[in-house]
N, C-alpha and C positions, 0 to 999 in steps of 0.2 A: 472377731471383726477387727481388722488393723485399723490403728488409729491413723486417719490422714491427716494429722499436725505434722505439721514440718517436712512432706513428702519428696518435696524437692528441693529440701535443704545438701547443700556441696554443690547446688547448678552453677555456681557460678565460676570456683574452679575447677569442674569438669567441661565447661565451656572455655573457660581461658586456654585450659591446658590443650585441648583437641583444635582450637586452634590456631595457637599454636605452633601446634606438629604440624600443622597441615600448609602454617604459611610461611616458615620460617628455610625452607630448602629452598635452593638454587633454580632448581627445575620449576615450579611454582612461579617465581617471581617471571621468570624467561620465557615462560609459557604465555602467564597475561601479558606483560611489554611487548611480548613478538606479536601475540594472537593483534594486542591493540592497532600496535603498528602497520599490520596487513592491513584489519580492516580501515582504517583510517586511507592508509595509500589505497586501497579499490574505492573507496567513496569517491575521497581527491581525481582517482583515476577517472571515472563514469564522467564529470565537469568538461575535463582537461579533453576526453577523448570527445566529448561532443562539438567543444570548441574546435578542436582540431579539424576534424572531418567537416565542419558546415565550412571553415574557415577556406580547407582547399576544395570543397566545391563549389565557390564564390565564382569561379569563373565559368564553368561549367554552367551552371545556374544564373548565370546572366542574362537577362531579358533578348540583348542582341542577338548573344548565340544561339538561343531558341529559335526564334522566328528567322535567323538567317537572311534578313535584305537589308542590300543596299543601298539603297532609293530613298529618299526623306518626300516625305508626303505635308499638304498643306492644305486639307479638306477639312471641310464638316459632315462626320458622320452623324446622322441622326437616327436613331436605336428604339427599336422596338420593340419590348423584352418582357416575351410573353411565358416566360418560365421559370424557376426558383432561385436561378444565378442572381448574385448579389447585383447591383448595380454598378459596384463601387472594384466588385472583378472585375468588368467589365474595362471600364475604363482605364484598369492597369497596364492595358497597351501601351497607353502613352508615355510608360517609363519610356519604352524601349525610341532611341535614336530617332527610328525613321517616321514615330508617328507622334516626336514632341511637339511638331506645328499644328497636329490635329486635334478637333475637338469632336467630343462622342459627347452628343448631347442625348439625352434619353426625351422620349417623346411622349407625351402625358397620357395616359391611360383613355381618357374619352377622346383624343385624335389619334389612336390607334389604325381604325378603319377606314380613316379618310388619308391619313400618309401612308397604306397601303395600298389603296383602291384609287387615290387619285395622287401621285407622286409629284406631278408637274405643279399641280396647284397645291400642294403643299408645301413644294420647295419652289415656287413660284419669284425669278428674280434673282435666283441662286446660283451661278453658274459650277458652283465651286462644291458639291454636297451630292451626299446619295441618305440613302434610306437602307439599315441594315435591321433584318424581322429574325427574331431570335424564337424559335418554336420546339415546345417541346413534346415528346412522342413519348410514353412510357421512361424508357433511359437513354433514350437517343435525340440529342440537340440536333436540329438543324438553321442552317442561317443562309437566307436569303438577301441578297443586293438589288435595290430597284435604281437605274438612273435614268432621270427626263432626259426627254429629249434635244432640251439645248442645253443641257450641261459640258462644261468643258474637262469633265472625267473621262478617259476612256475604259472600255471594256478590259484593257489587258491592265489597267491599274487596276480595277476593281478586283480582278482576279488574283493579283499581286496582294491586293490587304487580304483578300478573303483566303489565300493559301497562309499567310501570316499570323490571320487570327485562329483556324485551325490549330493550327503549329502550340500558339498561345494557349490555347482553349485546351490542348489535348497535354499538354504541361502540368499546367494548376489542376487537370482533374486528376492526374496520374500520381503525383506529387506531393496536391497539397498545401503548394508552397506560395506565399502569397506575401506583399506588406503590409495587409489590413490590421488593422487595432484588435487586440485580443478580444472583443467581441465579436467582432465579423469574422475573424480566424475561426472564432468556436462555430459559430452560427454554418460556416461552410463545411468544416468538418464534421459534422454534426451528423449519425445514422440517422434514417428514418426506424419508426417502428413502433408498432401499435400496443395496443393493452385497454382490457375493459377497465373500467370506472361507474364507480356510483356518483350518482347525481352530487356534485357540489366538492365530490376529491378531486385532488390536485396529482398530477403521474411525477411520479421522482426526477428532478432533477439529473441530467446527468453522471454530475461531480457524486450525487447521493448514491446513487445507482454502483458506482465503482467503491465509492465507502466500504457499503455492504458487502462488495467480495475481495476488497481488500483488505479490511481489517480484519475480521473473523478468519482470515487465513495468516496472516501475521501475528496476532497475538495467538493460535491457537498452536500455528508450528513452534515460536518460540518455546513454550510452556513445554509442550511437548520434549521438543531435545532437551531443556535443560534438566525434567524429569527426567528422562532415559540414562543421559548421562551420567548426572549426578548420583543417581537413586544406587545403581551397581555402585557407586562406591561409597556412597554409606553403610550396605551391606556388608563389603570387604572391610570396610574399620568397625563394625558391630561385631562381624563375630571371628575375626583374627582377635581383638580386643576381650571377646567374652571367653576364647579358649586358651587364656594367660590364668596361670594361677594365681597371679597380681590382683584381681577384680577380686576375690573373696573378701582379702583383706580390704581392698579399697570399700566394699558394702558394709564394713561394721560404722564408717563414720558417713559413707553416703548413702542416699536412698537410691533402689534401682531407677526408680520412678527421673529422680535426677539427672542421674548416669546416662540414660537412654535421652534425656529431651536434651542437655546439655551437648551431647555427641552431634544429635540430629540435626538441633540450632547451629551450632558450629559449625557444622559442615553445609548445611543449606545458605550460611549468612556469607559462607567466603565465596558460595558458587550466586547469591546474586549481587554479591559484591563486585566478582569479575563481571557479572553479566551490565553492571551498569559504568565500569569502567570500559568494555566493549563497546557499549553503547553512546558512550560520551565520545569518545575515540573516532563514530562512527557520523559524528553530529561533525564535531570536528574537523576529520578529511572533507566532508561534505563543505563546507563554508570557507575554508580551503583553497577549494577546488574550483568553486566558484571564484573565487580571486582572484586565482590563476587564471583559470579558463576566460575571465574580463577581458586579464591583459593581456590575452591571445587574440582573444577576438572578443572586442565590444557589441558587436552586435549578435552574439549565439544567444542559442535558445535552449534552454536548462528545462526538457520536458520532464525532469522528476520534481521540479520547483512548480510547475505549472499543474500538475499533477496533485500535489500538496495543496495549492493554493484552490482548485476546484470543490478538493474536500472539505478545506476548511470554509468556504462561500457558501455550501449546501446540508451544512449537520451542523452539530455543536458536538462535533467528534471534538473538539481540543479545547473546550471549557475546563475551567478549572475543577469540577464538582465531578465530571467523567473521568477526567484524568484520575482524580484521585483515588475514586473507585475501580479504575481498571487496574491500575498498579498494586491497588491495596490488594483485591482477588489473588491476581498472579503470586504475588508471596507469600498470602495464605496459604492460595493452594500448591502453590510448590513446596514449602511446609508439609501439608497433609498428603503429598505422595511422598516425601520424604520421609517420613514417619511411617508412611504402610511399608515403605522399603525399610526399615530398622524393624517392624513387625514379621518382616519376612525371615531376615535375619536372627531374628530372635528365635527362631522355630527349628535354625538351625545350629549344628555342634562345631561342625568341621567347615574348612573350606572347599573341601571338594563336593559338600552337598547343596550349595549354592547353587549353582544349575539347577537341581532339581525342583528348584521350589520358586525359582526367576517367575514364571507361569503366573502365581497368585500373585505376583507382583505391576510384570507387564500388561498381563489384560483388560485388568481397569483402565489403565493406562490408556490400552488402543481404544477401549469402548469409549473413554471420557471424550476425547480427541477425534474420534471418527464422527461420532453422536451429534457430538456440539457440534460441527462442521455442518455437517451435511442436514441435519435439520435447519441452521439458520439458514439452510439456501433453499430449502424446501418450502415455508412459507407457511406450514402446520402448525394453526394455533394454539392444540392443546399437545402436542410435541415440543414446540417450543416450552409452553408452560411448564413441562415436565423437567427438561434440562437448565434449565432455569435457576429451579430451587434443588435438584440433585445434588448430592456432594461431587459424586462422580466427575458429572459435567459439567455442571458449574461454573470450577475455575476459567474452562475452556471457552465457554459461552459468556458469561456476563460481561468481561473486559471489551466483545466485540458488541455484547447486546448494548454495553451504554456509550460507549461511543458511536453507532447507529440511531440510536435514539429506537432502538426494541425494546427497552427496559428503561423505568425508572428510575432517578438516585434512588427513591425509599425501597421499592424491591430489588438495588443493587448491594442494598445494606440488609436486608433481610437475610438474601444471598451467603453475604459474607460473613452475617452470623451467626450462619447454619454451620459455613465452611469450619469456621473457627472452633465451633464448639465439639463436631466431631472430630479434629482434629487433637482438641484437649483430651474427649474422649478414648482418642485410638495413644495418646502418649501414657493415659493411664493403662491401659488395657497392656500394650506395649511393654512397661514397666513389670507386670502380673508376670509375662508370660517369660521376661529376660530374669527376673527374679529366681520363678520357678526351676528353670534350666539350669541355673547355674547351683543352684543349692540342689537340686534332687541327680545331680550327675552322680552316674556308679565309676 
């Protein structure tokens, strides 16, 4: 039985030394600085370009030019609004020029039926007013004009607001586009759409709702490519490295056990090292961007900041206790695909047999990554349970199950020190098998 005292004695310059190699070249450094610099400029870019585009459709998008009249109006509309339109749309006519003398007074829900059915006596003494009845059918608004008969409106003014308000009305629903307060903004943009409920739950939130398919597809593509990428090339430096007849002598004074976690850590630590100078880079342009985009235009609308701001109002996706568990997962688990990728590697002699063995490498890979995916969107409680506590799927699920709030910190920790232990697990095992190879070669 080999003694495991000291098994991974030399980790620490088989770590220094690997990298290293690996950070010490030209190409290296010019790869992250450029890669950063991109990302940074397309963040900055995404701000800059929103500002730009609302800023030259300012005129375009002008109330005047909507509705198209010339005529300034000096009436009391009095509104009867018997549909889902805000109130406060409604009223948005009056940015426009020709209806700042007018007032749209909304008319209280119980005189409804009598400033329809009786016009004169409700605008009794008015000469100067109509009565506008806002109805709605399925998905089709209609609006009606009533004016008494001794009002001093005519017929072909009324006709003139009501081609006006159309014009209006067929704008903001087409568009969107509105100055109400980011609550009434949300409130009209808002789908309808239904969903059963048990007695006394509450339906998700909007902002919650987009959470859920946006984080679980962000943290689990991330994971993904930087396993794919990285994993081939910790392969190619495991056994270019193991087919030197330098490692013999290197194993009289280090353990293989070493040799292999040292390489593995190394080259995992510089791949998410870039991955968070990317990342910061990415923060960066972003905030940037917004600076710029200000002093372009002060009043743009930053829908990836709004966007942000939904999620953070309907989860505890960005606590501190999630964050920490989702990040801690991902470098685990990119760790323990790291490691299956130096177990792959170790099986092999040459480098032209690398191909052949990629297979037992990637398919975990896809299963972990598909799995996690698509069960969190599935809604399977004992599915989810399963990828949960899986090594496999794991890395890929937890980071999006705790910032959803599908998982708890304690079984985010459980999680993680499942990940961890198989991970120690598969470096020991690893170590047997790079061992074996390299002493029983003919």
């Amino acid at each position: 039985m080999e003694n495991k005292k000291g098994m991974f004695t030399g980790f620490k310059k088989v770590f220094g030394f690997t990298a290293s190699q690996n950070v010490k070249g030209k190409g290296f450094k010019v790869s992250t600085i450029l890669l950063a610099l991109v990302i940074a400029a397309i963040f900055a870019a995404i701000s800059i370009f929103q500002a730009v585009f609302q800023d030259s459709n300012k005129d375009e998008d002008n109330i005047d030019n909507i509705i198209n009249v010339n005529e300034k109006f000096d009436i009391d509309i009095y509104y009867v609004n018997e549909t889902g339109i805000n109130d406060l749309l409604i009223q948005g006519i009056t940015e426009a020029e020709a209806f700042k003398e007018c007032s749209l007074l909304p008319v209280e829900k119980s005189e409804f039926e009598r400033a329809k059915a009786d016009v004169n006596g409700y605008l009794e003494g008015k000469k100067d007013a109509v009565v506008m009845v806002l109805n709605e059918d399925e998905n089709t608004v209609s609006v009606k004009y009533y004016i008494p008969y001794d009002s001093d409106v005519s017929q072909d003014t009324v006709e003139i607001i009501g081609e006006a308000f159309n014009s209006y009305y067929e704008y903001i629903s087409v568009n969107q586009i509105t100055d109400l307060d980011d609550m009434h903004m949300s409130l009209y943009n808002a789908q309808v759409y239904s969903d059963s409920l048990r007695a006394g739950d509450e339906p998700d939130s909007f902002g919650l709702m987009l959470t859920k398919m946006l984080v679980p597809m962000l943290f689990s593509l991330v994971l993904y490519m930087m396993i794919l990428l990285y994993g081939q090339n910790i392969t190619k430096i495991v056994v270019s490295e193991k087919s030197s007849k330098l490692m013999e002598t290197l194993l009289t004074s280090v353990k293989p056990y070493a040799v292999i976690a040292g390489k593995i850590v190394a080259v995992s630590g510089i791949a998410i090292m870039q991955m968070l100078i990317w990342l910061a880079s990415g923060v960066a342009g972003f905030y940037i961007g917004e600076k710029a985009a200000h002093a372009i235009n002060p009043d743009y609308i930053n829908y990836m900041s709004l966007i942000i701001d939904m999620i953070k109002e309907s989860s505890d996706a960005f606590s501190f206790g999630a964050v920490l568990i989702a990040l801690l997962m991902v470098i685990v688990g990119f760790f323990m695909y790291s490691v299956l990728a130096g177990l792959v590697a170790a099986l092999v002699e040459r480098m032209e047999d690398i191909s052949s063995v990629m297979g037992l490498f990637q398919l975990p890979v896809i299963i972990g990554f598909l799995g996690a995916y698509f069960v969190s969107m599935s809604g399977n409680d004992t599915l989810k349970l399963a990828v949960k506590y899986c090594p496999v799927t794991s890395p890929f699920y937890v980071p999006s199950g705790i910032m959803t709030g599908d998982m708890t910190l304690v079984s985010g920790i459980i999680s993680l020190l499942i990940v961890a232990l198989v991970t120690l697990g598969l470096i020991v095992f690893t170590g047997r098998i790079y061992k074996g190879k390299l002493f029983n070669r003919h």
